[in-house]
N, C-alpha and C positions, 0 to 999 in steps of 0.2 A: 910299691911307691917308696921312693926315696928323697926329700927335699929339707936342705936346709935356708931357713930364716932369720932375718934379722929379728929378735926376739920384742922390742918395742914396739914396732911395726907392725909386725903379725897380733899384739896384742890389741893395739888401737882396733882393726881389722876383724877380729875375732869376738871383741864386745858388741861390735855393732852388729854385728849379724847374732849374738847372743842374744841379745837384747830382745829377739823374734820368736826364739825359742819358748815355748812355755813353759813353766816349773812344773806343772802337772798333767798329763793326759791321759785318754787313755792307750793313745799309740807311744808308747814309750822310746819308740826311736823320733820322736818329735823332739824328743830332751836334749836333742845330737846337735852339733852343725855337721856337715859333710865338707872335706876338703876333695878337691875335684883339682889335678894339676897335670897337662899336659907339657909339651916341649916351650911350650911359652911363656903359660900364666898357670899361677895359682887361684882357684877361687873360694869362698867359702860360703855355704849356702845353708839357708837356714827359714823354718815358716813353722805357722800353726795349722797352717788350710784355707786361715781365712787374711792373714798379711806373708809376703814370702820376701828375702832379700838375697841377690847374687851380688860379693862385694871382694872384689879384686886385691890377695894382699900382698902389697909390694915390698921387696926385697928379698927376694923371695930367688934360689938357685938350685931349679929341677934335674935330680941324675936321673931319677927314675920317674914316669908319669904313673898316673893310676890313682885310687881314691881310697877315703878310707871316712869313717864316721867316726866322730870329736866330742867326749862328753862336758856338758858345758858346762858343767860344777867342777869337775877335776881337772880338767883342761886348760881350764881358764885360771885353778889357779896353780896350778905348775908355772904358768907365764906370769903371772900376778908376780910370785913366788923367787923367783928366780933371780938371779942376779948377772945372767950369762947375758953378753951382749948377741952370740947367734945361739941356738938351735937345732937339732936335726931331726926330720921325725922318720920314722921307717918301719912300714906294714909287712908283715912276714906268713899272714895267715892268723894266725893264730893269735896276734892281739896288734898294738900299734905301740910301737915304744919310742919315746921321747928322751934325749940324752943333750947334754950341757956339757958344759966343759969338769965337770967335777960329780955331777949326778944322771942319774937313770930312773925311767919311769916304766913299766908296762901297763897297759890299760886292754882291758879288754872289749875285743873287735864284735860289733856289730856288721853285717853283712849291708854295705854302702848300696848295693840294689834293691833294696829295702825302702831308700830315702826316698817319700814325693819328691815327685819333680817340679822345680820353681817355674815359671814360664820366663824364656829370652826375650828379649825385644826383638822383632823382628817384622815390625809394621809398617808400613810405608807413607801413610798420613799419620802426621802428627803435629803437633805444636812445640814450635822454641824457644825459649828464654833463656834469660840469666840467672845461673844457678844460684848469683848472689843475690837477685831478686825475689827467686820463687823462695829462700831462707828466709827473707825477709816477709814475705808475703804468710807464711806460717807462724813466725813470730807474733806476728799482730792479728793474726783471725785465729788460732786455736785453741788458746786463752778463755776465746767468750762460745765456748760450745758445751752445752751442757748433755754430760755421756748416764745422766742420772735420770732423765725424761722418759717418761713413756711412747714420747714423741720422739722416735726413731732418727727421724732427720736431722734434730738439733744436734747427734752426736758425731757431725762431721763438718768439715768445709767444703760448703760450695762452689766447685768451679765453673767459671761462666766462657768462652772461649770467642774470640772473634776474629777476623784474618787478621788482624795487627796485634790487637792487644787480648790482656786475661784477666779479669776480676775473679778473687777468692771471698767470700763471704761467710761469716757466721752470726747465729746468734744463738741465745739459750732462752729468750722469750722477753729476757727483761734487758738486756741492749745488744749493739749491733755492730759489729765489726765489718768493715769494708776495704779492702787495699786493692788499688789497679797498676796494670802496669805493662809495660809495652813487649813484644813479640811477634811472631810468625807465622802463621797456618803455612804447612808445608802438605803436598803429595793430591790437594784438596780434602786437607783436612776441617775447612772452616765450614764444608758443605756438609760432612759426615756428623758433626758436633751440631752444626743447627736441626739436623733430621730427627736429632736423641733428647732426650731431657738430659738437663746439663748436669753432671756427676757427683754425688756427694761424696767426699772422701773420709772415714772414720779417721777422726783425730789420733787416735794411737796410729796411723798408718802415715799422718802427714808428720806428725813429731818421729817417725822415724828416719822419713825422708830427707826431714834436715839433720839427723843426725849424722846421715848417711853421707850425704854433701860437704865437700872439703872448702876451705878457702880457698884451692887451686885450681876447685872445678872453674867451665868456662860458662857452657851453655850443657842444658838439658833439653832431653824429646820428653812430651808428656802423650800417652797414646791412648785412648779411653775406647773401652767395647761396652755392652748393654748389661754386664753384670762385674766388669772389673776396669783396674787404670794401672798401666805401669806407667814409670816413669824414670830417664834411663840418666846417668852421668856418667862420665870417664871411665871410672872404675865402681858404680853400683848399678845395678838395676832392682830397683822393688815394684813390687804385683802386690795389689790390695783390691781385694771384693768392695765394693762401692757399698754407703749405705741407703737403706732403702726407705720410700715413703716421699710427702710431699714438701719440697723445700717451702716455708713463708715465702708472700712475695717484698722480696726485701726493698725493692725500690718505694715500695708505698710506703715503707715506714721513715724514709728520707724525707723530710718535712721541704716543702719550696716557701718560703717565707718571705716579704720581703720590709718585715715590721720587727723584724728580732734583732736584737745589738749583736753587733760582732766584735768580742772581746781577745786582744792578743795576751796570750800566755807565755813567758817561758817555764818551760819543761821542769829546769832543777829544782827554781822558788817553788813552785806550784807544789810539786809533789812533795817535797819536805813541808809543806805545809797544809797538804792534805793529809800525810802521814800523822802530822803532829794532835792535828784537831781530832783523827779518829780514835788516839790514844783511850778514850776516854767511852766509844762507844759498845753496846755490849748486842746479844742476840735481839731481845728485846729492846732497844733503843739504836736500832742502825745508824740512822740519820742524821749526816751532816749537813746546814742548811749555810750555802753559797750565796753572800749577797754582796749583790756591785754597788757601790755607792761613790761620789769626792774620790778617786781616785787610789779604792782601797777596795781590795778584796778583804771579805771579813769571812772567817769560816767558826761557827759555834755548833759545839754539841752538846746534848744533857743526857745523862743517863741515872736514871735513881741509884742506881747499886754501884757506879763509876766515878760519877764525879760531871763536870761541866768543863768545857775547854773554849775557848776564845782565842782566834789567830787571826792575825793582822798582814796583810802582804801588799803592798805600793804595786799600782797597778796604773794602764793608760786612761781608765775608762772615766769620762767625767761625762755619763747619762745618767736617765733618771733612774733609780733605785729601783732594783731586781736582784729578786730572791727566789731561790730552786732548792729544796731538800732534797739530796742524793745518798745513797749507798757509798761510803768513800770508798771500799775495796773496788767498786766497779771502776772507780775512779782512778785510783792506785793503778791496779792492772793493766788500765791502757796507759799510764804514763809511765810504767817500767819498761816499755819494749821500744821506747824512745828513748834517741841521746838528749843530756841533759841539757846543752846547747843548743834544743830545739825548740824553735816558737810555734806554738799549737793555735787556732782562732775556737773560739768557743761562740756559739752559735745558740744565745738566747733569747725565749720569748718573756717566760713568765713561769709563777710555781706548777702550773698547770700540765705545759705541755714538755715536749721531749729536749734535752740537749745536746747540739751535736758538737762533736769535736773535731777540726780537721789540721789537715798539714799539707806544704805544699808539693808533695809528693805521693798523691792518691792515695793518701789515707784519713777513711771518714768512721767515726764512731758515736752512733745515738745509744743516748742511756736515755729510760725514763725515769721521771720523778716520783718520790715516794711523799705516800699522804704527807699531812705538817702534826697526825697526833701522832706520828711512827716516833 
C-alpha cells in the first residue's frame, strides 16, 4: 500500500475512529485503527466489539491499494506532531513507515487480517433524516442518561421510529429528556421498527455518532436489527450493540395539566442566573428553590458550609406565587444545549409535582422536585 494524505485531514479523520479504540484489551490488535484503501477511497476503521466506526478520510491520493493496521498512540501522534502539510504512508511487509517532508517513522506492522470486521450498511429499510437534526437530537437527550445505574436501560437513548418522524428519549430516573423531529421510513421500514421494541442506544455510541457527523453532512439512514443500529452518513458508518432491558414508559411521566402556569424564559438570563444562585450550593444542600411572583423570578439557596445566595431576574409572569425546589445542575444542563437567544416555556404546577420545560422545536424536559428540607 501506497497513499499520500493531506496530513490535517487525515488527522481530524483518524481521532474520530480513535476515539473507538480502546486503551486496554485483551485483543491487543483492538488498540489499532486499520486503514483499508482501494482505487477510490481511503477508510479508517476502528471498534471495541461492542461500538465499530468506518469513516472516510478525505484528501486522500492512492498509488497503491491494500491495508495495513495504525497504532493509535504513535500514529496519532506523528500527525499530532507534525508539521508537514501532506504525508505519505507505505507498507512494505515488514512494518508501515510514515514520511514528511523532513522526517521518517517506521512502525511495526500487525498482520491487517487480523482486524474484526466492522459491519457496512447494506439494508434496505431504514429511516432518514437530517444529520443536523439527529446532532441535535443527541445534544439534548445524552446528557440526562445515567451510565452509573444498575438499570441498564438509563445508560442509552431511546429511539422511537414512525413513517415521518423519530423521537430520541432519555432519562436517568430523576428527569427527562425528549426531542422529535421529522423524517422518512424508507424500504418499509416503519413496519419492521413497530414489530421490535424500539432500540436503546448506549450513549458512548450516540456521542460518537455526532462526533462522527460533519456540518456538511446532508441526511443519514439509521438501520436497527434485534441486537444492534448502524447508522450511515457520507463518509462514516458506525455499528453499536443496542442496550439491553426495559426502557421507563416515558410518556406517562409527561404530566397533561391544564391548571399549571406557563412561564416564558429566555435561555441566556435564565441560565446565568441559575448558574449564579448555585454558586453557593454544596453536596448536602443541592437545592435551589425557583419562585414566580410580581413579575420576578427569585432564585435562593442555603448551604451551612457555603453560604446563601439570592437572585432576582424580571420576568412576564404576574400569577399567583409558585415555588419549586430543583437541583440547578439538572437545570443548568438542559439550558447549555440551547442557544442563548432562545425562549424555553416552563411548565409549573407547584412544589410538589414535576416541571417541564419546552421549546418550540420538539424539545421537552421534566425534572422532578426535590424535598424543601434538601
Amino acid at each position: 500500500m501506497k497513499i499520500t494524505c493531506q496530513r490535517e485531514r487525515f488527522l481530524s479523520a483518524f481521532q474520530t475512529a480513535a476515539s473507538v479504540a480502546p486503551t486496554r484489551s485483551p485483543k491487543p490488535i483492538l488498540q489499532n485503527v486499520k486503514l483499508e484503501a482501494d482505487a477510490e477511497k481511503a477508510t479508517l476503521i476502528a471498534t471495541d466489539l461492542e461500538v465499530g466506526i468506518r469513516i472516510e478520510a478525505a484528501g486522500i491520493d492512492v498509488e497503491t491499494p491494500g491495508s495495513c493496521v495504525l497504532p493509535v498512540g504513535r500514529f496519532g501522534s506523528i500527525l499530532r506532531e507534525s508539521s508537514d502539510e501532506k504525508i505519505r504512508i507505505e507498507t512494505d511487509g515488514q512494518g508501515t513507515v510514515i514520511r514528511g517532508e523532513r522526517s521518517e517513522f517506521r512502525l511495526p506492522a500487525e498482520n491487517p487480517a487480523e482486524f474484526p470486521n466492522v459491519a457496512s450498511f447494506n439494508d434496505e429499510k431504514y429511516f432518514e433524516t437530517s444529520a443536523r437534526l439527529f446532532r441535535e437530537m443527541i445534544r439534548r437527550t445524552a446528557f440526562a442518561t445515567d451510565n452509573e445505574s444498575s438499570r441498564y436501560a438509563l445508560g442509552g437513548v431511546l429511539l422511537e421510529f414512525a413513517e415521518k418522524s423519530l423521537t430520541a428519549v432519555s432519562t436517568d430516573g430523576r428527569r427527562l429528556a425528549k426531542m422529535e423531529g421529522p423524517g422518512q421510513s424508507l424500504g418499509g421500514f416503519e413496519q419492521a421498527a413497530a414489530a421490535g421494541a424500539a432500540p436503546i442506544v448506549p450513549t458512548r455510541s450516540m456521542q460518537l455518532i455526532e462526533r462522527a457527523l460533519s456540518d456538511g453532512d446532508s441526511e443519514i439512514q439509521i438501520a436497527t436489527r434485534d441486537n444492534d443500529v448502524l447508522v450511515r452518513s457520507p463518509r462514516a458508518t458506525i455499528y453499536s450493540r443496542l442496550v439491553e432491558g426495559r426502557f421507563p414508559r416515558w410518556r406517562d411521566v409527561f404530566p397533561m395539566r391544564s391548571d399549571a402556569a406557563k412561564i416564558e424564559l429566555s435561555v441566556g438570563p435564565f441560565h446565568s442566573a441559575v448558574r449564579q444562585a448555585m454558586i453557593v450550593t454544596s453536596e448536602e444542600s443541592r437545592g435551589v428553590e425557583f419562585q414566580f411572583a410580581d413579575g420576578t423570578l427569585t432564585l435562593a439557596a442555603r448551604a451551612a458550609d457555603a453560604g446563601q445566595s439570592h437572585v432576582e431576574l424580571p420576568i412576564t409572569y404576574d400569577g399567583p406565587k409558585i415555588a419549586i425546589m430543583l437541583d440547578p445542575r439538572y437545570v443548568s444542563e438542559f439550558l447549555r444545549v440551547l442557544d442563548a437567544d432562545k425562549t424555553v416555556t416552563f411548565d409549573v404546577k407547584d412544589g410538589d409535582a414535576a416541571g417541564v420545560f419546552t421549546t418550540d422545536d420538539g424539545y421537552g424536559y421534566v425534572v422532578m422536585p426535590l424535598a424543601r428540607d434538601r
